[in-house]
N, C-alpha and C positions, 0 to 999 in steps of 0.2 A: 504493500500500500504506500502510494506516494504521499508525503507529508507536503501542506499549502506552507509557505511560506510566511512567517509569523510578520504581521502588519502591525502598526501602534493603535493604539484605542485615539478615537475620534479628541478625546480630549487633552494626547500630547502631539497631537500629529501638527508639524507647523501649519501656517496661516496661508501658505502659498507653496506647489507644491518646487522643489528645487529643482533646477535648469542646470544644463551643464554649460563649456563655452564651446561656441560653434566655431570651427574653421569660415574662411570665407569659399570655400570649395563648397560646402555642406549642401549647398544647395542642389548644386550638379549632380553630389551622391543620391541624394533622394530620389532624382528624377531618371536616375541609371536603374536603381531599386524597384522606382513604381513600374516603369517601363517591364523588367522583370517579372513583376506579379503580373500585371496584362496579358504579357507571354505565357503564362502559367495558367491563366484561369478567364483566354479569351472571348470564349461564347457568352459566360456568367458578364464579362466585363462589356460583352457588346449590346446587350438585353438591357443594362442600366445604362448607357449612353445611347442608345434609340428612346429611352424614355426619358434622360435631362435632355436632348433634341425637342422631343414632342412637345414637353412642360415649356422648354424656351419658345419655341414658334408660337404657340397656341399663346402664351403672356402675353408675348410680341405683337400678333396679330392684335391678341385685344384692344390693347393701348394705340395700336397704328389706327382700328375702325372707330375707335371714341375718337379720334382727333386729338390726343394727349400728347405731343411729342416731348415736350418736359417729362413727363412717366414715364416715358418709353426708354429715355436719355437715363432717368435715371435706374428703370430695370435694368437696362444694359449694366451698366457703370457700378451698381452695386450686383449684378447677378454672381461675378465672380466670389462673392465673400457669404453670400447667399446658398452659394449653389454646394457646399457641404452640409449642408441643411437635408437635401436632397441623397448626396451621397453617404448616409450614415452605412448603409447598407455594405458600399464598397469598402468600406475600415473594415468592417467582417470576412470579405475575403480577403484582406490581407494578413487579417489577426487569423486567422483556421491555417492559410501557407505559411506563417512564420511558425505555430506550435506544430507543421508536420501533419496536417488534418486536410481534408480534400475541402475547398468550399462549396457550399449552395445555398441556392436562391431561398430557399424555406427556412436555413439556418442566419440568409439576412434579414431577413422579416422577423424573424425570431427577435435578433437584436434589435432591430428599428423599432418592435413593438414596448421592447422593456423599457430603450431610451426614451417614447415619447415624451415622457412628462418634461423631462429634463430638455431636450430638445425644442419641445415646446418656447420652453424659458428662453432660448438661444435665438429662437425667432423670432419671439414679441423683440426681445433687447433688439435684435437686426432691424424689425420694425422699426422703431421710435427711432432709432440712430437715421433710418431713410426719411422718414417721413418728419422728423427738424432739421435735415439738410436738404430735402425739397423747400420747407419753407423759410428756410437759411436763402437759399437764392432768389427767391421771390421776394425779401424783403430786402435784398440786395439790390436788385432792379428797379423797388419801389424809390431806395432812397438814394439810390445813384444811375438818374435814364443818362442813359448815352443817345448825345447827337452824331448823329453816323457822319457828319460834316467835321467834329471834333477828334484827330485823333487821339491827343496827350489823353483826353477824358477817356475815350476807348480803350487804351493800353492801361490807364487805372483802373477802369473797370475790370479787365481781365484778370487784371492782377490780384485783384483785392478777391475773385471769384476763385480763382486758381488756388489761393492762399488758403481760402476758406473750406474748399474742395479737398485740398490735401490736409488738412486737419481732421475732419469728417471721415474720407477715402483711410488715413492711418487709425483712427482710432478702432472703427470697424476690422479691417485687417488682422490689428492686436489683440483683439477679443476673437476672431474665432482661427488665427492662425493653429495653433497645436489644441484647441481648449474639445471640440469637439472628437475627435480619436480617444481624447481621457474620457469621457463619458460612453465612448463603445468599450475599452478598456478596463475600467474601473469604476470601482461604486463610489461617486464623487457628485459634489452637486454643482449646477452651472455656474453656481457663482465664484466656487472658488477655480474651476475649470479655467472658465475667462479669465479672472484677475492672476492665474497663474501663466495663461498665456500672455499678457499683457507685461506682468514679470520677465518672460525669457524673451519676449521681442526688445527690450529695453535692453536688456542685459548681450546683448549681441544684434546691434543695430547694423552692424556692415552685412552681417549675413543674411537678416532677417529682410534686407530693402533691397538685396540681392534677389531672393524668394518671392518676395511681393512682384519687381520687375518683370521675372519671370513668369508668373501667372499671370502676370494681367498681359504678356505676350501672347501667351501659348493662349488664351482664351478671346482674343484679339481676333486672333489665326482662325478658331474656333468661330467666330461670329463672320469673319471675311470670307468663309467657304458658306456661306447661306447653311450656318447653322450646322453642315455635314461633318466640319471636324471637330462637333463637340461630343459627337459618337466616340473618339478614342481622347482626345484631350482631357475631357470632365473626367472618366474613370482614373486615366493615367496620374492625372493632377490628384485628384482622391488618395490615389497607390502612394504617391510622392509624397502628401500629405500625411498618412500613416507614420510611416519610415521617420517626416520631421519630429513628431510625436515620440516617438519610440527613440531618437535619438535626442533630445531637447530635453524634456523632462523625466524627470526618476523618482515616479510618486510607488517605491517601494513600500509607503505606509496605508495607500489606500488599496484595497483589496481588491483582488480582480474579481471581475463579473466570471460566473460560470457558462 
């Protein structure tokens, strides 16, 4: 009988879970990694990238037929930090290939139904963080119109939007970079999940703006092939995300999920 690994009781376990220090390579590993479980588990991974495909089109279309293109701008632009929301599923087949276990689609559903609650939490937070940076820019527009005749006012306006965007665009980021995998992983709750992602994007900023660059490439790529390369992109980025997880954080005292 294999003995679980002895965890600390909830009331000495720190506040945040510890990070390690990343390489500035780390990021390339991950995506060597995920690209690997892809190889490994590629039907399962092409069934949940024809379904983030569908989800995306079908949002898309919506927001294009209301006439919303502010919504639409900001689906796109926030769907990257959104869209592991979607993939809780694929951290499972990476988590069943790393313990040596065959994955499937019944044992991802398994997981996505235990993490709902918690997940849940992960997507209201995504909410409110989209929906006061939608109305962050609209109140920005209210109180700085650009005369398209004016460019110095043009070029502050972009600025002061860009400014505001990348404040917004990072803080999202550091709340669901690694914090989502610890909740397919381990019995933790979102808050301290986020606030310990948010600890290790701080704590290795060259690597972590490195990673961020990178996804919002490869998901770029993904929206410029009319949505077809987020069939392998979304999973692959999911795989890569895992790996950051598994590499980044070392919540030896929160227990794993069975």
């Amino acid at each position: 009988m294999v003995e679980k690994p002895q965890t600390q009781p909830p009331e000495e376990r720190p506040f945040v879970v510890p990070c390690a220090q990343l390489s500035l390579d780390a990021p390339w590993r991950w995506l060597r990694l995920g690209w690997q479980d892809f190889m490994r588990a590629p039907r399962l991974s092409l069934v949940f990238g024809i379904v983030i495909m569908l989800v995306s089109v079908a949002v898309s279309a919506l927001a294009w037929s209301l006439g919303r293109f502010a919504l639409l701008a900001a689906l796109l632009s926030g769907f990257v930090f959104v869209a592991p929301l979607i993939a809780v599923g694929l951290y499972c087949v990476s988590r069943e290939l790393g313990a040596g276990r065959t994955p499937s689609l019944r044992q991802s559903f398994v997981l996505a139904r235990r993490v709902a609650g918690q997940a849940g939490i992960f997507a209201l937070a995504q909410l409110v963080i989209l929906l006061v940076w939608s109305r962050a820019g609209m109140m920005l527009s209210a109180f700085f119109p650009v005369d398209a005749n004016d460019t110095a006012m043009l070029f502050e306006y972009l600025a002061y939007g860009s400014a505001m965007g990348t404040v917004f665009a990072a803080l999202t980021f550091a709340t669901a970079a690694v914090s989502l995998p610890m909740i397919a992983d381990r019995d933790v709750d979102m808050i301290t999940a986020c606030i310990s992602s948010i600890n290790a994007v701080l704590r290795n900023k060259p690597a972590m703006l490195l990673w961020a660059v990178l996804i919002a490439v490869l998901t770029a790529v993904g929206f410029a092939t009319a949505f077809v390369g987020l069939v392998v992109i979304m999973p692959w980025l999911a795989y890569a995300t895992w790996h950051a997880y598994r590499e980044t954080l070392q919540p030896g005292d929160w227990p794993m999920l069975d």
